[in-house]
ZAVO-777355 format. One record per residue (C-alpha): residue in one letter; x, z, y; residue number from 0. Coordinates in Angstrom, 2 decimals, always signed. Layout:
! ZAVO-777355
code:X:Z:Y:pos
a:X:Z:Y:NUM
...
! end
This chain:
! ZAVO-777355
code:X:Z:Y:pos
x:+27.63:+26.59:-25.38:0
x:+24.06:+26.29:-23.51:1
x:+26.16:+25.00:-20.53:2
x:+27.54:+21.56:-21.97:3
x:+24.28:+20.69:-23.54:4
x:+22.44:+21.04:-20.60:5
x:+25.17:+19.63:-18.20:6
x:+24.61:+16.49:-20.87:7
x:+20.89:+16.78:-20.40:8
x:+21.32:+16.83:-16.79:9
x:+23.42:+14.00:-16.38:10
x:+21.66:+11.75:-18.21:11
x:+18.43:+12.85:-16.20:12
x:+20.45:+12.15:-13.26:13
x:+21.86:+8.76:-14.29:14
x:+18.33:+7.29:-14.48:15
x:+16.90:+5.33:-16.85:16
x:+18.31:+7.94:-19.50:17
x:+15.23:+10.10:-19.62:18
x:+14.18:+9.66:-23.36:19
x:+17.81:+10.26:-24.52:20
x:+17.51:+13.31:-22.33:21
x:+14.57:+14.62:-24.71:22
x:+16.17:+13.80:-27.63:23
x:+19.10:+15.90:-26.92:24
x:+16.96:+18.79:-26.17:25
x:+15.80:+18.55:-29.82:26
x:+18.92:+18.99:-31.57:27
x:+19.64:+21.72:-28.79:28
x:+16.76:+23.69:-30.12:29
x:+17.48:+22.69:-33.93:30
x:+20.76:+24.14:-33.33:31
x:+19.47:+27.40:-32.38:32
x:+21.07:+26.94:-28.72:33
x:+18.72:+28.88:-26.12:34
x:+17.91:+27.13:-23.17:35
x:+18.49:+28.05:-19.55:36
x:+16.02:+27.50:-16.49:37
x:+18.84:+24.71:-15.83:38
x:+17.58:+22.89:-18.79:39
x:+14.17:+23.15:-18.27:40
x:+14.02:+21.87:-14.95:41
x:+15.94:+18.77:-15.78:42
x:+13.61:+18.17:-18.86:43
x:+10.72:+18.25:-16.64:44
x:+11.99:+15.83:-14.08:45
x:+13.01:+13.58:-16.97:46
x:+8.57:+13.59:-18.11:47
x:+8.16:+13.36:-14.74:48
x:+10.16:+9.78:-14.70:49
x:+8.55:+8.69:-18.25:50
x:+5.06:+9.73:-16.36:51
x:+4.70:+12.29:-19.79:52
x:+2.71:+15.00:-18.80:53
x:+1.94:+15.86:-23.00:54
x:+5.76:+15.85:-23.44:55
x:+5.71:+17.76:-20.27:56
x:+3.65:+20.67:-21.21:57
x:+5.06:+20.88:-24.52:58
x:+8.57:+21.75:-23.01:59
x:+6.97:+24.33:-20.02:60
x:+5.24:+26.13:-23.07:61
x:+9.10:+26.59:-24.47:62
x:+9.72:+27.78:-20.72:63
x:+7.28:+30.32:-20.95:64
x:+8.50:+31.75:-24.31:65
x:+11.82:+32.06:-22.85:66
x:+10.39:+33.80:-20.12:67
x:+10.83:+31.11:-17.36:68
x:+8.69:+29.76:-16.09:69
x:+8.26:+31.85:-12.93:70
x:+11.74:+30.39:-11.90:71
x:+12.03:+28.18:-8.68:72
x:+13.74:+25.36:-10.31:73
x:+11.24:+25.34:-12.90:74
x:+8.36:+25.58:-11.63:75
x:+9.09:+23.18:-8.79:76
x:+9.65:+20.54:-12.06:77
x:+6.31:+21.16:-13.29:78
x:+5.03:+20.19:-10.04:79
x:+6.77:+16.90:-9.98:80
x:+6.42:+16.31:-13.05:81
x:+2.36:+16.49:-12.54:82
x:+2.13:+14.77:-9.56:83
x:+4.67:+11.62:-10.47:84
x:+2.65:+11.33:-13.12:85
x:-0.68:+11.17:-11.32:86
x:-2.77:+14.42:-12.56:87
x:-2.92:+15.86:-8.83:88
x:-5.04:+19.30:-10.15:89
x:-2.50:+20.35:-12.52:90
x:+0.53:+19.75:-9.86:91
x:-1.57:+21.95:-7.56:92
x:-2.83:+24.73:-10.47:93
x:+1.24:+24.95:-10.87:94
x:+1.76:+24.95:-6.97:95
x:-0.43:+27.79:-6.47:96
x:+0.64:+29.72:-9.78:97
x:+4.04:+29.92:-8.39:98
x:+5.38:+33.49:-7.65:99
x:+7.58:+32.59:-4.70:100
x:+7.19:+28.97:-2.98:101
x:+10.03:+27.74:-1.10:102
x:+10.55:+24.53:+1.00:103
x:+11.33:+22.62:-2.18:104
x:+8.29:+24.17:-3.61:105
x:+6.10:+22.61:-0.45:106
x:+7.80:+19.35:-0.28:107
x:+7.20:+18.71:-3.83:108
x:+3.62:+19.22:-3.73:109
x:+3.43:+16.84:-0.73:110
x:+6.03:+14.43:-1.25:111
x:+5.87:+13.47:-4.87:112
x:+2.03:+14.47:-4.65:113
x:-0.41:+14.00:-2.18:114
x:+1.71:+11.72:+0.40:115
x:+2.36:+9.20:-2.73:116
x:-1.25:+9.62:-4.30:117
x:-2.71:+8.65:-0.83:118
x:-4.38:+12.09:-0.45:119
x:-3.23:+12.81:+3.67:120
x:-5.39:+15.03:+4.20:121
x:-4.33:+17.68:+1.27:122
x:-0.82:+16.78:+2.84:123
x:-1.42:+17.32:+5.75:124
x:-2.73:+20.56:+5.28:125
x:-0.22:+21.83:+3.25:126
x:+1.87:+20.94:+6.15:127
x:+0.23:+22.98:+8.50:128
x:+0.36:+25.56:+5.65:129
x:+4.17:+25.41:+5.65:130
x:+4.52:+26.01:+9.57:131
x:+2.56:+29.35:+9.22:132
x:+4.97:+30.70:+6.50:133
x:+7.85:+30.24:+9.21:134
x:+9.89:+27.79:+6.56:135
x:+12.41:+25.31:+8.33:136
x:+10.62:+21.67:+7.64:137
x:+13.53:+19.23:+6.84:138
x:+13.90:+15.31:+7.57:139
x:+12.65:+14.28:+4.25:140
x:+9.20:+16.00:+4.40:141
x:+8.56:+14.34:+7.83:142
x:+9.35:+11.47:+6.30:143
x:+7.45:+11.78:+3.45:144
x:+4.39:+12.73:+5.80:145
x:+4.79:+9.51:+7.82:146
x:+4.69:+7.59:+4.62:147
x:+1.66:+9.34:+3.52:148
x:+0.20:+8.07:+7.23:149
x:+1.33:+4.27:+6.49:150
x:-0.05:+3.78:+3.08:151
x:-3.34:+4.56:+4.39:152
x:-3.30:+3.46:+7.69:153
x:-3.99:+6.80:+9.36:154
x:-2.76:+6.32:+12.49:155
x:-3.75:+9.37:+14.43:156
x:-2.16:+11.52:+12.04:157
x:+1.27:+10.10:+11.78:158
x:+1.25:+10.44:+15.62:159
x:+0.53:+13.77:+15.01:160
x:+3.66:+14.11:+13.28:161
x:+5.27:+12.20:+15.43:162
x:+5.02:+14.91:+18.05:163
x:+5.81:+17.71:+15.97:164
x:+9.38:+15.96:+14.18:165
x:+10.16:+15.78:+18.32:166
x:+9.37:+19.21:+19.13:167
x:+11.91:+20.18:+15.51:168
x:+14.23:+18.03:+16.99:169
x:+14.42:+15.39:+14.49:170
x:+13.65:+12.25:+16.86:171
x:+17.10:+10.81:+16.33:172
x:+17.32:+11.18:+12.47:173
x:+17.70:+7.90:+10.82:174
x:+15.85:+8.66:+8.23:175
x:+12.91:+9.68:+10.64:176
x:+13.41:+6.59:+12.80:177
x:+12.74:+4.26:+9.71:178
x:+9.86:+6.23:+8.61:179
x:+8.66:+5.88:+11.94:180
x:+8.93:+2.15:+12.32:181
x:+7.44:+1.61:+9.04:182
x:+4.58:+3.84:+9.67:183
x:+3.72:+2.30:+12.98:184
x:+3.96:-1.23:+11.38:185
x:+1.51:-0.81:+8.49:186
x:-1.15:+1.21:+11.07:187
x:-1.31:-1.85:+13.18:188
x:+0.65:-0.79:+15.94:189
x:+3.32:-3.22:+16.30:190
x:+3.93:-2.12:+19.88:191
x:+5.19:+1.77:+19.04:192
x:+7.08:+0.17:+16.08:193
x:+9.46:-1.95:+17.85:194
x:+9.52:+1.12:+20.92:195
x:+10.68:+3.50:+17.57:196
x:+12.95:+0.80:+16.96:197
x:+14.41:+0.45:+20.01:198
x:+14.85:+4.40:+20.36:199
x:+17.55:+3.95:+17.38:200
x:+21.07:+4.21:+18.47:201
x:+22.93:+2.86:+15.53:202
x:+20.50:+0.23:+13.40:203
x:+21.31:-0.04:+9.64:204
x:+20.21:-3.00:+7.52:205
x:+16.53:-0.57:+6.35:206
x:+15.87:-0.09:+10.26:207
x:+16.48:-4.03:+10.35:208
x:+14.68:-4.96:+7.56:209
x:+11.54:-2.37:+8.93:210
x:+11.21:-4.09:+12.28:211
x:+11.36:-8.02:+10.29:212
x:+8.56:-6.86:+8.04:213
x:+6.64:-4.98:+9.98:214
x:+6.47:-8.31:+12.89:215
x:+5.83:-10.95:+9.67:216
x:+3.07:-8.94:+8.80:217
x:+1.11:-9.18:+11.72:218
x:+1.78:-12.92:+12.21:219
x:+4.71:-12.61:+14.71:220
x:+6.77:-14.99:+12.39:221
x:+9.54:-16.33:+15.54:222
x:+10.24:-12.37:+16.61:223
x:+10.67:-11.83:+12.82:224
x:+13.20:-14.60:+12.07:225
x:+14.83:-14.03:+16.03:226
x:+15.42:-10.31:+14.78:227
x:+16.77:-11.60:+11.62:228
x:+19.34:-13.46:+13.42:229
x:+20.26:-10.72:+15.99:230
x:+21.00:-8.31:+12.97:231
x:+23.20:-11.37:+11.22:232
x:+24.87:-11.69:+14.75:233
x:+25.88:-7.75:+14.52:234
x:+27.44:-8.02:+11.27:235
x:+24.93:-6.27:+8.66:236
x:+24.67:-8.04:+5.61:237
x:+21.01:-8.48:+4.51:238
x:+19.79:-7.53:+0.90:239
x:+16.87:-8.14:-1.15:240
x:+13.55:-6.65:+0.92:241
x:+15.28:-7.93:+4.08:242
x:+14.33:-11.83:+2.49:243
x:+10.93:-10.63:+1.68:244
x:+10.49:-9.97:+4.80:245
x:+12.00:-13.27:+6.59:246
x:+10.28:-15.45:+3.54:247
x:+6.68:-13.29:+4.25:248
x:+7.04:-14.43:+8.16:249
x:+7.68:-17.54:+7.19:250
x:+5.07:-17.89:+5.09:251
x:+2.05:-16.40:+7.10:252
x:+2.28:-19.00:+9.47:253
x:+3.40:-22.04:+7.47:254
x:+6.96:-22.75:+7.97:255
x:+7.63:-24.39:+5.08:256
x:+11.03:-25.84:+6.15:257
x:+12.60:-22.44:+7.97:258
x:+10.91:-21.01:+4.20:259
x:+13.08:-23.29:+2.20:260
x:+15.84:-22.78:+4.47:261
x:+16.38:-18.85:+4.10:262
x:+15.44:-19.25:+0.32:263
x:+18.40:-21.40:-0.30:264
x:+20.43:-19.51:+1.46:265
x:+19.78:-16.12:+0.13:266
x:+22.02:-16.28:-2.80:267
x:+24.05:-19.44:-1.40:268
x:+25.71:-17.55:+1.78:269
x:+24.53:-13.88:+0.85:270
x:+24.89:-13.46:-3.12:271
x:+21.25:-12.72:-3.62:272
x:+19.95:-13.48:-6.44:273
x:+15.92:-14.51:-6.06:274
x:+13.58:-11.98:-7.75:275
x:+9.66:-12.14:-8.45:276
x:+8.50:-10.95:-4.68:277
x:+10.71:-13.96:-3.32:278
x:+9.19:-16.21:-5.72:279
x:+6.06:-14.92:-4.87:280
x:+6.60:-15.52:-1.12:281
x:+7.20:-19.50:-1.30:282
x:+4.30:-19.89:-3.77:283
x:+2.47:-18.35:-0.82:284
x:+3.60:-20.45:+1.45:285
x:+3.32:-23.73:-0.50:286
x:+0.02:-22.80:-1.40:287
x:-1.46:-21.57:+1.84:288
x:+0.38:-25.14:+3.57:289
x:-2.01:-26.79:+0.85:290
x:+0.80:-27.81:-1.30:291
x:-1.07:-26.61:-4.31:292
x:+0.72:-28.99:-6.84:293
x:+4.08:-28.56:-5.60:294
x:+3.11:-24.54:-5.72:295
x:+2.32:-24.94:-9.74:296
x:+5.18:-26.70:-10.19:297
x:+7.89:-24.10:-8.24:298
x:+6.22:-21.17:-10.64:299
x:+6.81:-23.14:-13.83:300
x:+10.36:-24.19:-12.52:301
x:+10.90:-20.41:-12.47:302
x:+13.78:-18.59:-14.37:303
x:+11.45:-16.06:-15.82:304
x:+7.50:-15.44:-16.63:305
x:+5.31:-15.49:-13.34:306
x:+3.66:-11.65:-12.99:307
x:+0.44:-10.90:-11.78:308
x:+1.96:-10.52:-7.86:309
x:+2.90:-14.49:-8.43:310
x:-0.33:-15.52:-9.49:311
x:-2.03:-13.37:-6.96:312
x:-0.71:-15.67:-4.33:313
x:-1.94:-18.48:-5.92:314
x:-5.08:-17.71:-5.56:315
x:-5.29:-16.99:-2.29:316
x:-4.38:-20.00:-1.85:317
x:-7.63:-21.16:-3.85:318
x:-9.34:-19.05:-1.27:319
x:-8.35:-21.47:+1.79:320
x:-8.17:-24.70:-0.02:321
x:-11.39:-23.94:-2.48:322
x:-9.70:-25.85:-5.60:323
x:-11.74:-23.94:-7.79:324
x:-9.61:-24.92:-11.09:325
x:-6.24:-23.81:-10.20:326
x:-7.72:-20.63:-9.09:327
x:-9.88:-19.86:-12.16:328
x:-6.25:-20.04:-13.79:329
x:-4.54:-17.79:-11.72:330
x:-7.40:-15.23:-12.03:331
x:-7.54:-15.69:-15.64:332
x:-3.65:-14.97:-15.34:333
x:-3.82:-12.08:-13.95:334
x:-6.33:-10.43:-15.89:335
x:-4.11:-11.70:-19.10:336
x:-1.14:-9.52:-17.69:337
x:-3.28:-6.83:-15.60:338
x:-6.67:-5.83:-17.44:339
x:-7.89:-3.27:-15.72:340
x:-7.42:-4.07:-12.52:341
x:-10.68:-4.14:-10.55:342
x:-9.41:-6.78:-7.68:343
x:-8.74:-9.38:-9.90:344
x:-12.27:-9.33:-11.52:345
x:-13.47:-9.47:-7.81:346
x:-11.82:-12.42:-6.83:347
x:-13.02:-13.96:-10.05:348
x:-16.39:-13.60:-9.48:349
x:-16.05:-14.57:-6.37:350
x:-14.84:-18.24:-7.70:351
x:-18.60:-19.21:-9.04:352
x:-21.18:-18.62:-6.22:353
x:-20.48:-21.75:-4.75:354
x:-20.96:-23.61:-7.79:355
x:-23.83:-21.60:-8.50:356
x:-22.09:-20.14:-11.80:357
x:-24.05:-16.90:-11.50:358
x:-24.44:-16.45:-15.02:359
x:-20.48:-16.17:-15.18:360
x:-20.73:-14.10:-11.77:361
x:-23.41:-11.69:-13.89:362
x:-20.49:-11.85:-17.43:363
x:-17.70:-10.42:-15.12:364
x:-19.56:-7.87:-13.39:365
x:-20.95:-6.68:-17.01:366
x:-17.54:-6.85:-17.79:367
x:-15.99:-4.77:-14.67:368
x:-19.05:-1.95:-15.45:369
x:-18.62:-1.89:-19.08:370
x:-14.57:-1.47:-18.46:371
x:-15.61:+1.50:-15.91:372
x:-13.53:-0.39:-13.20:373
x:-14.44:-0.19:-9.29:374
x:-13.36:-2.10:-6.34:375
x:-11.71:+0.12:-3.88:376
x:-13.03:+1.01:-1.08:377
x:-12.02:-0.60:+2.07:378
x:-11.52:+2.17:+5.06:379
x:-11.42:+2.97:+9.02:380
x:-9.19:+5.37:+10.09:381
x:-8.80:+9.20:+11.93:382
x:-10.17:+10.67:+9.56:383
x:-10.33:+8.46:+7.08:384
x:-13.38:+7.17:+5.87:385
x:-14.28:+4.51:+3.02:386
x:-16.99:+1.68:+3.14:387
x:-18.24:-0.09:+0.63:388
x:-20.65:-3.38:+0.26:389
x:-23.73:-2.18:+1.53:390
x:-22.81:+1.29:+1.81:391
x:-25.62:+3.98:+2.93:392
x:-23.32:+7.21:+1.62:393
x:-22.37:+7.78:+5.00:394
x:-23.71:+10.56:+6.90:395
x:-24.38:+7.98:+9.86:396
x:-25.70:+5.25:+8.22:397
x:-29.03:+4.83:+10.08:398
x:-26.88:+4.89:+13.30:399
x:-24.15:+1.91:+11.36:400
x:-27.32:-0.02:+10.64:401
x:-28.72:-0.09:+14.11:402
x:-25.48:-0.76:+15.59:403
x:-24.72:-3.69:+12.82:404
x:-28.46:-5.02:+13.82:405
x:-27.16:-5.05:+17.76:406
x:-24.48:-6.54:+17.02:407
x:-26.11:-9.48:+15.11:408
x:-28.17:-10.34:+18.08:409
x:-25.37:-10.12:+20.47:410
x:-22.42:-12.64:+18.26:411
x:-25.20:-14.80:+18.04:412
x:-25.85:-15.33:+21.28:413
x:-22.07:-16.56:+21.96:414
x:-22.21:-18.75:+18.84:415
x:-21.84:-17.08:+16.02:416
x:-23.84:-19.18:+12.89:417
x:-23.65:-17.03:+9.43:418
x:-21.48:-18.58:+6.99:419
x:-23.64:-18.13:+3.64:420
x:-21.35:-19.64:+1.47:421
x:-19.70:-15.75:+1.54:422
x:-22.84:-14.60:-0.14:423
x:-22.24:-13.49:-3.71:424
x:-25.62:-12.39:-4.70:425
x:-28.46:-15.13:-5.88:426
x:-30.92:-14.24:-3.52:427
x:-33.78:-15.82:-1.35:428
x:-32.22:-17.36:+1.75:429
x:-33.70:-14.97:+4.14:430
x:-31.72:-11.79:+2.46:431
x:-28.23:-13.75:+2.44:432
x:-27.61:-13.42:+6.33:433
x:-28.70:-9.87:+5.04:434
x:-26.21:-9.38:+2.75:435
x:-23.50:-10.99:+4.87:436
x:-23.68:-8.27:+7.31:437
x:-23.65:-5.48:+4.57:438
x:-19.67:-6.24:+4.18:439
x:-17.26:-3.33:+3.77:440
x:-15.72:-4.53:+7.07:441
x:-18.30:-5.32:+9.31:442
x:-20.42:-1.97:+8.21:443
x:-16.51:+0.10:+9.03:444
x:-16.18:-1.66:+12.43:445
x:-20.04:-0.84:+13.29:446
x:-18.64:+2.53:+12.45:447
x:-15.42:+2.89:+14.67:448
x:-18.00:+1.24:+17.44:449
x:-19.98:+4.79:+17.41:450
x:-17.21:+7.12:+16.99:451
x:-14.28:+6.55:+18.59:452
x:-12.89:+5.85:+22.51:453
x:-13.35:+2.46:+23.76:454
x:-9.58:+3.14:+25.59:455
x:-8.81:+2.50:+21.85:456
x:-8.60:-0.15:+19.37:457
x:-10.69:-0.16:+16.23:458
x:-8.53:-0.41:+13.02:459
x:-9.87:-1.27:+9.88:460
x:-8.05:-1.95:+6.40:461
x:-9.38:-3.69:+3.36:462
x:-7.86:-4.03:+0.11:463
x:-9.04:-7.60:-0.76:464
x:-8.61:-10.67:+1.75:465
x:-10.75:-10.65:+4.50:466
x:-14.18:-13.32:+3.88:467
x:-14.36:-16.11:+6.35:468
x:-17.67:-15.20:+7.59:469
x:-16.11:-11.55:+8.47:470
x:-13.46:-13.26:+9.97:471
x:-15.87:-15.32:+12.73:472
x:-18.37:-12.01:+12.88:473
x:-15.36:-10.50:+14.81:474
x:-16.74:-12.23:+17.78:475
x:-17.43:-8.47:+17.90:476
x:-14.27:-8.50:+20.36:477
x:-15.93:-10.03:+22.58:478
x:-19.04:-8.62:+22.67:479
x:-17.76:-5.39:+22.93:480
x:-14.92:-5.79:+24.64:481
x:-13.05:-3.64:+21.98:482
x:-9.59:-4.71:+20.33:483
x:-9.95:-5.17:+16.90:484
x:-7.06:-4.65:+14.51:485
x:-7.74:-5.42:+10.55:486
x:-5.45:-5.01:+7.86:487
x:-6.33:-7.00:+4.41:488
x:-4.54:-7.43:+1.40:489
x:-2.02:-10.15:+3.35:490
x:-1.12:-9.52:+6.97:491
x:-2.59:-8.05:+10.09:492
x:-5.65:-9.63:+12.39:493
x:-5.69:-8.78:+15.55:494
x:-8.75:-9.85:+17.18:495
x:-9.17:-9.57:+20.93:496
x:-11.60:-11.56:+23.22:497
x:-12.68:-13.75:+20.09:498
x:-9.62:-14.91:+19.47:499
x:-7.45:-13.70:+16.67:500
x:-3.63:-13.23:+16.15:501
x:-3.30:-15.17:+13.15:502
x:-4.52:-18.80:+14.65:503
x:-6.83:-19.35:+12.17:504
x:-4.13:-19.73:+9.78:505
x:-4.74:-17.30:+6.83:506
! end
């Protein structure tokens, strides 16, 4: 009898979006005095693990462990996912190291659904290494995994560390791999070793396609975007919905309003697609960033359903090059309305009344932010990673950031660079805002990658928030130096070399 309730349970598990049902079923199971079988369990854990229930979660493992199962495989590899999908990282590992007899399911668990996805690398990592020693066969989708872990925080060095080692397995031609790899060398600012993994790919499918597209839109390379667009049209592959996020982002970072209009129409005209938010999102980008602020407004309220917080995010960054302070006090006040407690959009609030000297409102937010307990992310430089924020001195080399900040001060100055000190958000004496302006997250992590790393290489930086003007012109630092310098905010990619920067100015 156990078998057809749990081949029910499993199914619907399996189905997706039938995880609650799944639970519900187990209760009548157990009303109906039907034992459960390690089968059941495990699928009842995956299905918390969906819901992101840990409560519900711990409530079935305790009827594991009564039934004397929870030192099965299956089981407690659940647990683990089930932790980790939902975000409690020291229970998923408490459960990984509890475990009597860890197999490669066990390990790629921990990493994949954990660490990788909750931006810890460096736990990954190690747990990598950890799996190598016990002689276990690594498979595609752990490499995978790892490289994703790599991309989301920009950790170059380490996802060409396992770049090596998936060669030396012998997974170099794996599609799956390939992808990974392209998307991995995209987001870490190396466009170059993208479109060489790219090009290593034997038989492109529309995810390799759509990799390649994004990754070139994001760092500014809009006409190589749109040109591989049209060479995967010309071989037949039919585009879907991230492929047009990717043409419309390209289009919009550097202003092609009518090529933007163009592939919008034609997405559900020629291809079936039917716009969703992110594509929406895209032209109110590009309206807005071409100045077409009014004609932005009026495309979001033309929209077939309610604008999210991704929508009105664009809209304001829009306020951020074309300072029309009203519209984007509206979008900010939009997104908190739909997203409360996220700490960026308070930021870029505040940031709104400094230049009308509205620091009584920029005091009210910040209150508001503290009292909320919510904190701007840090922004980051990568090998090992390390985070930087607004006038950091945590780091163990902060006298040596200082005195290499100060040096560089003199130096940009001397080939023109005048402080912008409408970037200050602090209501200080004019003598501490040039201060204050060089106390940015950015400029303090590329003082740091000046001091620690090879000038053969570039320095990368990535920010969560949009990059301030006055940062921006600081990165005379290219020059100065005569160091590439490759920054990742929360739009595109900068590449700043000899002064001059990838995106044109246009950002």
């Amino acid at each position: 009898m156990f078998l057809s309730w749990t081949a029910t349970i499993t199914g619907y598990v399996q189905s997706g979006g039938h995880d609650k049902e799944a639970i519900e079923l187990y209760c009548r199971m157990i009303e109906g005095q039907v034992v459960p079988s390690h089968l059941t369990f495990s699928s009842l854990l995956k299905a918390c693990g969906n819901l992101s229930d840990p409560a519900a979660g711990e409530q079935i493992y305790t009827n594991a462990v009564k039934h004397g199962l929870p030192s099965v495989n299956c089981v407690g590899n659940s647990l683990i996912s089930m932790y980790a999908r939902s975000g409690r990282m020291e229970d998923a590992r408490k459960a990984f190291d509890i475990l009597f007899e860890k197999n490669l399911v066990s390990y790629s668990t921990i990493v994949d659904d954990g660490y990788a996805k909750n931006l810890d690398s460096n736990e990954a990592f190690e747990l990598f290494n950890e799996i190598e020693d016990t002689g276990i066969e690594v498979d595609a989708f752990t490499y995978a995994s790892l490289l994703s872990g790599a991309a989301s925080i920009g950790a170059v060095s380490k996802g060409e560390q396992i770049h090596d080692q998936l060669i030396k397995a012998g997974f170099k031609s794996n599609q799956c791999i390939s992808n990974a790899l392209i998307s991995m060398y995209s987001k870490c600012g190396n466009i170059e070793a993208a479109l060489q993994a790219f090009t290593d790919i034997e038989d492109h499918t529309v995810i390799s396609w759509t990799s390649i597209v994004m990754g070139l839109a994001k760092h500014g390379f809009a006409t190589g975007a749109l040109k591989m667009f049209q060479e995967m049209l010309k071989t037949g592959i039919k585009p879907n919905e991230v492929t047009y996020v990717a043409v419309l982002s390209g289009c919009s970072h550097v202003g092609m309003i009518n090529e933007g209009w163009k592939h919008f129409n034609a997405m559900y005209e020629e291809h079936g697609i039917s716009p969703r938010m992110e594509h929406y999102a895209c032209m109110v980008d590009l309206l807005g960033r071409s100045g077409f602020l009014e004609e932005a407004i009026q495309f979001i309220n033309s929209m077939p359903f309610m604008a999210d917080a991704l929508v009105w995010r664009t809209l304001l960054g829009a306020w951020q090059v074309h300072g029309n302070t009203e519209v984007g006090k509206h979008a900010a006040k939009m997104i908190i309305k739909q997203e409360p407690n996220d700490p960026a959009a308070y930021i870029l609030l505040s940031n709104l009344y400094p230049s009308s000297g509205q620091w009584d409102e920029v005091v009210r937010i910040r209150k508001n932010m503290k009292e909320r307990n919510l904190v701007k992310e840090a922004g980051c430089t990568e090998n090992t990673v390390y985070k930087f924020q607004i006038g950091d001195t945590s780091h163990p080399q902060a006298r040596e950031i200082y005195e290499e900040l100060d040096q560089l001060s003199l130096k940009i100055k001397e080939l023109g660079y005048v402080p912008n000190t409408n970037f200050v958000l602090h209501d200080v004496e004019e003598e501490q805002q040039e201060q204050y302006l060089f106390q940015h997250s950015e400029k303090i992590a590329v003082a740091f990658g000046l001091i620690s790393t090879s000038k053969s290489k570039p320095i990368r930086v990535f920010k969560n928030l949009r990059i301030c003007g006055d940062c921006h012109t600081a990165m005379y630092i290219s020059i100065a130096t005569e160091r590439e310098i490759v920054l990742r905010d929360s739009n595109r990619f900068h590449h700043f070399k000899g002064g001059a920067c990838s995106c044109n100015d246009y950002w």
